[in-house]
C-alpha positions as CSV (number, residue, x, y, z in Angstrom):
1,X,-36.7,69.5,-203.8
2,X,-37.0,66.8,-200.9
3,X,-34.2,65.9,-198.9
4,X,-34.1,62.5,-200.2
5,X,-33.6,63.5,-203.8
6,X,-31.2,66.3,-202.4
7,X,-29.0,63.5,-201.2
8,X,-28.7,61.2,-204.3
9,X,-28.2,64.5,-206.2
10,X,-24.9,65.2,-203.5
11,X,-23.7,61.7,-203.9
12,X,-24.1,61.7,-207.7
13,X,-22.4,65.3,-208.0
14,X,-18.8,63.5,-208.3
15,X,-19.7,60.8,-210.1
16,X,-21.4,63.0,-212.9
17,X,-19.2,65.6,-212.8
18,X,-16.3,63.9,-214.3
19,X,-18.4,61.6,-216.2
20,X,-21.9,62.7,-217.5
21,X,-20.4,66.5,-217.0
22,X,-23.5,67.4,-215.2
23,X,-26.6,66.9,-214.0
24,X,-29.7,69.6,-215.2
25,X,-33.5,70.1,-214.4
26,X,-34.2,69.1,-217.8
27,X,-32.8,64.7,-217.6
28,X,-34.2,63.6,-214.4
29,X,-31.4,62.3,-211.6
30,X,-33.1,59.5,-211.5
31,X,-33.4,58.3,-214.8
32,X,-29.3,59.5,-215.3
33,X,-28.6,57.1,-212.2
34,X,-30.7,54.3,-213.5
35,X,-29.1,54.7,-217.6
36,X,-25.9,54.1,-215.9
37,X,-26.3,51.6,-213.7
38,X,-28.2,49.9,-216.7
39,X,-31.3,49.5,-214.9
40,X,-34.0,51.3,-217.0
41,X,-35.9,49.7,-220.6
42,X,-38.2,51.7,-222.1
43,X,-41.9,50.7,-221.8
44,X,-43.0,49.0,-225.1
45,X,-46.7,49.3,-224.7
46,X,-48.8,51.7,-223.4
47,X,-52.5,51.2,-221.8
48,X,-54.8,53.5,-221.9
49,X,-54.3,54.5,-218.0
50,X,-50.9,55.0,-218.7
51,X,-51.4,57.3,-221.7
52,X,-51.0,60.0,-218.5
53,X,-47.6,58.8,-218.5
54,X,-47.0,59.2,-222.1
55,X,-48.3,62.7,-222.6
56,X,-46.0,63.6,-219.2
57,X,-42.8,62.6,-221.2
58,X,-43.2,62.8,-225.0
59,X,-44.8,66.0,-225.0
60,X,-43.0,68.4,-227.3
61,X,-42.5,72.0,-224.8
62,X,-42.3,75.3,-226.6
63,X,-38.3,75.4,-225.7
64,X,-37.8,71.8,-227.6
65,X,-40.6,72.6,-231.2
66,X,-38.0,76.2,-231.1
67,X,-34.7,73.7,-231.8
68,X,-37.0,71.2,-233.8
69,X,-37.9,74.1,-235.8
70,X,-35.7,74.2,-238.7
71,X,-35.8,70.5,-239.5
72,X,-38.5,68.9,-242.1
73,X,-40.3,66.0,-242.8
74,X,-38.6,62.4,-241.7
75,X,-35.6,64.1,-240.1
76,X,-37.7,66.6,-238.1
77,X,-39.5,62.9,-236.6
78,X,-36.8,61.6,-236.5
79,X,-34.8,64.0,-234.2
80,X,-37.7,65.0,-232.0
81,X,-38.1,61.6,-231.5
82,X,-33.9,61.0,-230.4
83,X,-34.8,64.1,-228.0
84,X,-37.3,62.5,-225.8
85,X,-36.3,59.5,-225.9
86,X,-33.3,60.7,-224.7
87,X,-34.7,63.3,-221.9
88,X,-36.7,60.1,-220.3
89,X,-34.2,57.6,-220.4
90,X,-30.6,59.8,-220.4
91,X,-29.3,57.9,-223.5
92,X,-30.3,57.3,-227.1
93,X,-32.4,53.8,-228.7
94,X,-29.8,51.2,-229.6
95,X,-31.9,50.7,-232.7
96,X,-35.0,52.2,-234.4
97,X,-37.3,49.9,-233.5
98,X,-36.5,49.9,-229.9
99,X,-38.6,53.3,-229.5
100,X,-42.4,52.0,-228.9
101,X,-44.8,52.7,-232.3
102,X,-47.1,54.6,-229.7
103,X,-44.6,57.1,-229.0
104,X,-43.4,57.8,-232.4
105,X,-47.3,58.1,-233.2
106,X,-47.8,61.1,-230.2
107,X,-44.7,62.9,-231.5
108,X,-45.7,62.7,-234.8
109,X,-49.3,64.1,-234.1
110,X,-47.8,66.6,-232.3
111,X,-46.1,68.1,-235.0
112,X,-48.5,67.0,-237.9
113,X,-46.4,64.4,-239.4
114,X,-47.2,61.2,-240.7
115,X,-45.7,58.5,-237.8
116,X,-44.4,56.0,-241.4
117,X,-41.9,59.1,-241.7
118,X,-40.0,57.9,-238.6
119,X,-39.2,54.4,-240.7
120,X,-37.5,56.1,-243.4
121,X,-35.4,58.2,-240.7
122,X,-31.6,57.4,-241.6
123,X,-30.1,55.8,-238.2
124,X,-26.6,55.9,-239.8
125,X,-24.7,58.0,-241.0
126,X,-23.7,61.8,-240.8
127,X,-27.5,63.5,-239.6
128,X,-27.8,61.4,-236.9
129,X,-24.4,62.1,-235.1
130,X,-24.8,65.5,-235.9
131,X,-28.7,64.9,-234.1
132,X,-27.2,63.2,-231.3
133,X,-24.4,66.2,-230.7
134,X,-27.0,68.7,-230.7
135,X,-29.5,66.9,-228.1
136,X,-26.3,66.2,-226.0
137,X,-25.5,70.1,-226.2
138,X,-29.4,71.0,-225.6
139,X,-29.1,68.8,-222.1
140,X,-25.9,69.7,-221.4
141,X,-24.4,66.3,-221.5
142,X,-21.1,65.1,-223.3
143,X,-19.9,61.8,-224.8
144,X,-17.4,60.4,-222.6
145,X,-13.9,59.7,-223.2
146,X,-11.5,56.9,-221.5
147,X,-10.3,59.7,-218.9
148,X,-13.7,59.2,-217.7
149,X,-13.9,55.4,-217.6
150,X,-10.7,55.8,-215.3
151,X,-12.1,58.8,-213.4
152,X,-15.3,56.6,-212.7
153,X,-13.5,53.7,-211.9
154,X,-11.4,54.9,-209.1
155,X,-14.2,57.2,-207.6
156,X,-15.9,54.0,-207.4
157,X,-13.3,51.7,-205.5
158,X,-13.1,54.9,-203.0
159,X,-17.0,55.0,-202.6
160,X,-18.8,51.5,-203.7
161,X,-16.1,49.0,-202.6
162,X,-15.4,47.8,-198.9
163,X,-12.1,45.9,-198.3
164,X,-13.6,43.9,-195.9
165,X,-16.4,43.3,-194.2
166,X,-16.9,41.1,-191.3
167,X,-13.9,39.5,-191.7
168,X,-15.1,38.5,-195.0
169,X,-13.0,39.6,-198.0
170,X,-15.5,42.1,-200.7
171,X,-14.9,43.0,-204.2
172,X,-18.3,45.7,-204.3
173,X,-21.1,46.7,-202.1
């Protein structure tokens, strides 16, 4: 790991500790930082030289088809979709439709499934918390709670806010 990396993975240590619970190989540091700070969209189309791309971070590993395992048909889409989508950006789609239709397509035909399953996948209700909890668990990652909100909010006046700075009075960095 470069040194650079090393040291955003130092400074985000605290931060994710008490609010993301951790940081692991498998969710980039990156991508986490970005999530939060609410810089990152996902890509909505795909050329063809960036299909690379697209088979570096939808690609189903052995590890991931062994949890996707006992799941059929739309639901078995459905969450293997949740679980990249959530390993490249660090949080889940806001809505279906959000996920572009070439990624839902290289999933599917990665598994055999037809991609129209992924429409009829159920983004309410009981199976898709219960999705969402498991991929948190698989990452290592936890919703978080108000504590956390608080816990992030004073690390951040400690580390991101400056009193003053030549003579000039600063609410943030």
């Amino acid at each position: 790991m470069d040194k650079e990396l090393e040291d955003i993975r130092s400074m985000l240590f605290p931060l994710c500790d008490s609010y993301i619970l951790r940081i692991n190989e498998k969710v980039p540091v990156l991508t986490i930082l970005g999530t939060f700070l609410g810089g990152i969209t996902m890509q909505q189309k795909w050329e063809m030289d960036e299909l690379v791309e697209l088979v570096e971070h939808f690609t189903l590993l052995p590890q991931e088809m062994e949890l996707i395992s006992n799941k059929t048909g739309t639901t078995r889409l459905g969450f293997a979709v949740l679980l990249k989508v959530f390993q490249h950006e660090a949080r889940f789609p806001i809505y279906k439709h959000e996920v572009p239709i070439a990624i839902v397509q290289y999933i599917a035909k990665q598994m055999k499934l037809e991609p129209s399953l992924y429409s009829r996948y159920n983004w309410s209700g009981r199976t898709i918390k219960y999705h969402r909890a498991q991929i948190r668990d698989f990452f290592g990652f936890r919703e978080g709670t108000v504590q956390d909100a608080k816990s992030i909010g004073s690390w951040l006046e400690r580390h991101a806010m400056r009193p003053e700075q030549n003579g000039v009075s600063t609410r943030y960095v």
